[in-house]
C-alpha positions in Angstrom: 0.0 0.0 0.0 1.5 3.1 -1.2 1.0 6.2 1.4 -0.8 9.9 0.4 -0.2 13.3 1.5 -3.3 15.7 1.9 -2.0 19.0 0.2 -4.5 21.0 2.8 -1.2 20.0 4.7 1.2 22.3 2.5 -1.4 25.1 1.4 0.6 27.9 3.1 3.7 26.9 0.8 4.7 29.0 -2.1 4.8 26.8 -5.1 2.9 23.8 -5.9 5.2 22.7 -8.2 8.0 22.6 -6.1 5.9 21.1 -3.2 4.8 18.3 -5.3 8.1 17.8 -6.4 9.6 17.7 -3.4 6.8 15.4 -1.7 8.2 12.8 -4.7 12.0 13.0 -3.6 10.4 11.6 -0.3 9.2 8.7 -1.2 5.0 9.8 -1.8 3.7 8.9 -4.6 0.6 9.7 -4.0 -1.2 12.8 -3.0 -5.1 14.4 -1.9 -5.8 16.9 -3.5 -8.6 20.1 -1.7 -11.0 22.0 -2.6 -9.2 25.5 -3.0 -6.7 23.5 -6.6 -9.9 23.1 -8.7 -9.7 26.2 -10.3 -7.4 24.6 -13.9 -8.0 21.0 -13.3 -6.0 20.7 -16.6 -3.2 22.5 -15.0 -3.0 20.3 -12.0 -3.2 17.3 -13.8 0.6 18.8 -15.4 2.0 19.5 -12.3 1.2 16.2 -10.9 2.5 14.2 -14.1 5.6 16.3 -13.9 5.9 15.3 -10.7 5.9 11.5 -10.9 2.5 11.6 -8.7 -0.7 11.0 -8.6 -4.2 12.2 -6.9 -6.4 9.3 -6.6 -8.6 11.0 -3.4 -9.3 14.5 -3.5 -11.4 16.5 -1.1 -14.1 18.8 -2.4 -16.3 20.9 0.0 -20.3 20.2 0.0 -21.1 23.5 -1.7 -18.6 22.3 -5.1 -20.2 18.8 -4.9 -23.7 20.2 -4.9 -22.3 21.2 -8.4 -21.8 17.4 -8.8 -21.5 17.5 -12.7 -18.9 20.0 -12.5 -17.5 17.8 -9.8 -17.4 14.7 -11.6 -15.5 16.9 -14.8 -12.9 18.0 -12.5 -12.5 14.5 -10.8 -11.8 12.7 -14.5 -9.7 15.4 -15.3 -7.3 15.3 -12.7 -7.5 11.5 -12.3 -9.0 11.2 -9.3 -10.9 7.7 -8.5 -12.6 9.0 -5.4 -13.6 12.3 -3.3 -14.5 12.6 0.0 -16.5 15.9 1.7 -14.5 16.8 4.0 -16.7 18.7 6.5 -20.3 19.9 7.1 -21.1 22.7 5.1 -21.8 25.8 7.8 -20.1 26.4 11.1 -23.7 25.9 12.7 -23.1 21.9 12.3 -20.2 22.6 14.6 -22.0 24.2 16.9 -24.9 21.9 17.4 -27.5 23.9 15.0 -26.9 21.7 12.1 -29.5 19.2 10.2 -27.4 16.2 10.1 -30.0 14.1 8.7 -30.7 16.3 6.1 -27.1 16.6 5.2 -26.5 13.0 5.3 -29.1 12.6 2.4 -27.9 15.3 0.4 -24.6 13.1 0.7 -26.2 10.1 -0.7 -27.7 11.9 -3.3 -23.7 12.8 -4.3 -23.3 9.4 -3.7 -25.5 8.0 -6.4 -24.4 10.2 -8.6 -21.1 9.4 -8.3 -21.3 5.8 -8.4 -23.3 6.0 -11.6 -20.0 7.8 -13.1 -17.9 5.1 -11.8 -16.5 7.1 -9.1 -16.1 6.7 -5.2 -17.8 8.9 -2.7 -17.3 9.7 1.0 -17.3 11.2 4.0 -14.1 12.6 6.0 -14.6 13.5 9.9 -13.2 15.5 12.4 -14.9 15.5 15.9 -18.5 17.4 15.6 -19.7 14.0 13.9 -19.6 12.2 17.4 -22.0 14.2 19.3 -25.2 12.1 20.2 -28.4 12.5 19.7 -31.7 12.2 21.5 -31.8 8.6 19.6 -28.0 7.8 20.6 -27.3 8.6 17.1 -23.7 9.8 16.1 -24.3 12.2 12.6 -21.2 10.0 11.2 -23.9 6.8 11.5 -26.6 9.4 9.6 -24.6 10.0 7.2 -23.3 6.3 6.3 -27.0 4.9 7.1 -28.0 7.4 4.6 -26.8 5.4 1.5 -24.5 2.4 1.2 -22.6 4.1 -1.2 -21.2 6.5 0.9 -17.9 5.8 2.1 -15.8 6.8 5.4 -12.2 8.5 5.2 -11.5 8.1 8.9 -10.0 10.9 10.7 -8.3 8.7 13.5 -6.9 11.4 15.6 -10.2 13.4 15.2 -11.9 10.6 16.3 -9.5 10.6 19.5 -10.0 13.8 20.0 -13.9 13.6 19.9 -12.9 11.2 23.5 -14.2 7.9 20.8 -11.9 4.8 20.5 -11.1 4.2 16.5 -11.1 0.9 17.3 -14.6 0.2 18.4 -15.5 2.1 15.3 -13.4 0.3 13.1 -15.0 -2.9 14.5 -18.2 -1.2 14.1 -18.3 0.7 10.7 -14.7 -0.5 8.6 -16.7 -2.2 5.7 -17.4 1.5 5.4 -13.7 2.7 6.0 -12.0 3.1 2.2 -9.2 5.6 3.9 -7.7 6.5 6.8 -6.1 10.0 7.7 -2.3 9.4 9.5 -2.0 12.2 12.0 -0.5 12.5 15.1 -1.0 14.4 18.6 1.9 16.1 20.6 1.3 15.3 24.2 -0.5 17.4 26.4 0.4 21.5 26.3 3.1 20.8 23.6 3.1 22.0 20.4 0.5 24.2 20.9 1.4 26.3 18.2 0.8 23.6 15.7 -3.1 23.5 17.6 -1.4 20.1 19.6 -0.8 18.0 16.6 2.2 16.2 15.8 4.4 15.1 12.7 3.4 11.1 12.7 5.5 8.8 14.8 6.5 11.8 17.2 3.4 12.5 18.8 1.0 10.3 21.3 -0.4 7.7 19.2 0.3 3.9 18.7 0.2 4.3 14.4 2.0 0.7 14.0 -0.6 -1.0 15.9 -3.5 1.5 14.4 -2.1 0.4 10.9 -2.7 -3.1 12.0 -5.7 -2.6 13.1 -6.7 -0.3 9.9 -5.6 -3.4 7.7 -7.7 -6.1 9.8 -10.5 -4.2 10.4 -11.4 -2.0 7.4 -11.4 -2.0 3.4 -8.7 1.3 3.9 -6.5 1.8 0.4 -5.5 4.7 1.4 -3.2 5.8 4.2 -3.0 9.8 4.0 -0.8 11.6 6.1 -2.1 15.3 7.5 -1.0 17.8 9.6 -4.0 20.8 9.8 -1.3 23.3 10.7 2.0 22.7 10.5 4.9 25.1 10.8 7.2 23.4 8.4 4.9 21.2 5.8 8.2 19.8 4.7 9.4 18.7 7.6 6.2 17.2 8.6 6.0 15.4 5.3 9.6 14.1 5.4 9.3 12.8 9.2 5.8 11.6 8.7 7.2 9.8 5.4 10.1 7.9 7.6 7.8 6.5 9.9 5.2 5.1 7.3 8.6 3.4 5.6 9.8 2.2 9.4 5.6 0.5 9.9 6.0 -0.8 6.6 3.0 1.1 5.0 
């Protein structure tokens, strides 16, 4: 299994080119592409061959998937095989004001539409999606009882962080699980400039038994390294990078 690098990761750097490039001398040789590089999909799909990479999971936000046409243009342009939405689509989901269920069936109607274009479709989390409801519903069970085409990237150190063990879920939902998200989390009051994440294998978390786990447990294809704010997206790329090599990802 070859391991991905979400490019959300390296947004504040100043060339694309040179990021992907770099990301190649590394050892990735595979990358996720975000919403905000859709403008010249044709473009992209340059940089990326010039590269030596590839984009086979992209994340588009809800409002550019509603356009799902204009989704699924961009998606066979670039190459990509499958795109996750990866958030709710208005801070009031975050806050507790959101419809979930409605949401989760405007996902599935994605879904379809997706499927019927021979693309994948999913879902990635962070930690609003673990809040229960009156009915001891989670919205990330909405959302994947919504339509069995709908797939789950899984967020593992979200899910941590929304006080859930990604195991029970993985024993719970990983027919659902096509990718997991490789993070990591600095221990407690460290890095706080980095909002307490980690570059992988330096942080908190037991990722060679997780990647176990991941493999057993769930139809993953996809292991994609992300940091949301990093100071140094190289670095965190390069040591993030070693450590998927030393758990032989």
């Amino acid at each position: 299994m070859d391991f991905s690098y979400q490019l959300y990761s390296a947004r504040n750097e100043a060339s694309l080119d040179d990021t992907l490039k770099t990301l190649s001398s590394l050892g990735y040789t595979q990358v996720e592409g975000w919403g905000g590089q859709f403008e010249d999909p044709s473009a992209l799909a340059q940089s990326l061959k010039n590269a030596g990479l590839t984009m086979p999971t992209a994340h588009m936000g809800y409002g550019q998937l509603e356009n799902t046409d204009a989704a699924l243009k961009i998606a066979d342009t670039v190459g990509i095989q499958t795109v996750y939405c990866p958030a709710p689509p208005s801070e009031a989901f975050r806050t507790g004001g959101g419809n979930w269920q409605e949401f989760a069936e405007g996902l599935a109607k994605i879904a379809t539409a997706f499927k019927a274009a021979g693309k994948g479709f999913g879902y990635h989390n962070h930690h609003w999606e673990f809040t229960r409801d009156a009915n001891d519903k989670t919205p990330i069970e909405l959302i994947l009882e919504a339509s069995p085409d709908t797939q789950w990237e899984m967020d593992l150190a979200w899910v941590i962080r929304a006080d859930e063990d990604p195991i029970f879920w993985m024993d719970k939902l990983g027919s659902r699980i096509t990718a997991v998200h490789v993070k990591d989390i600095a221990p407690a009051g460290e890095k706080t400039d980095e909002d307490g994440w980690a570059d992988v294998g330096t942080g908190t978390l037991d990722w060679p038994n997780y990647i176990n786990q991941i493999k057993a447990k769930t139809k993953a294809s996809y292991f994609v390294a992300e940091h949301d704010k990093p100071s140094d997206a190289i670095r965190f790329a390069r040591n993030t990078a070693a450590a998927l090599k030393s758990y032989g990802v």
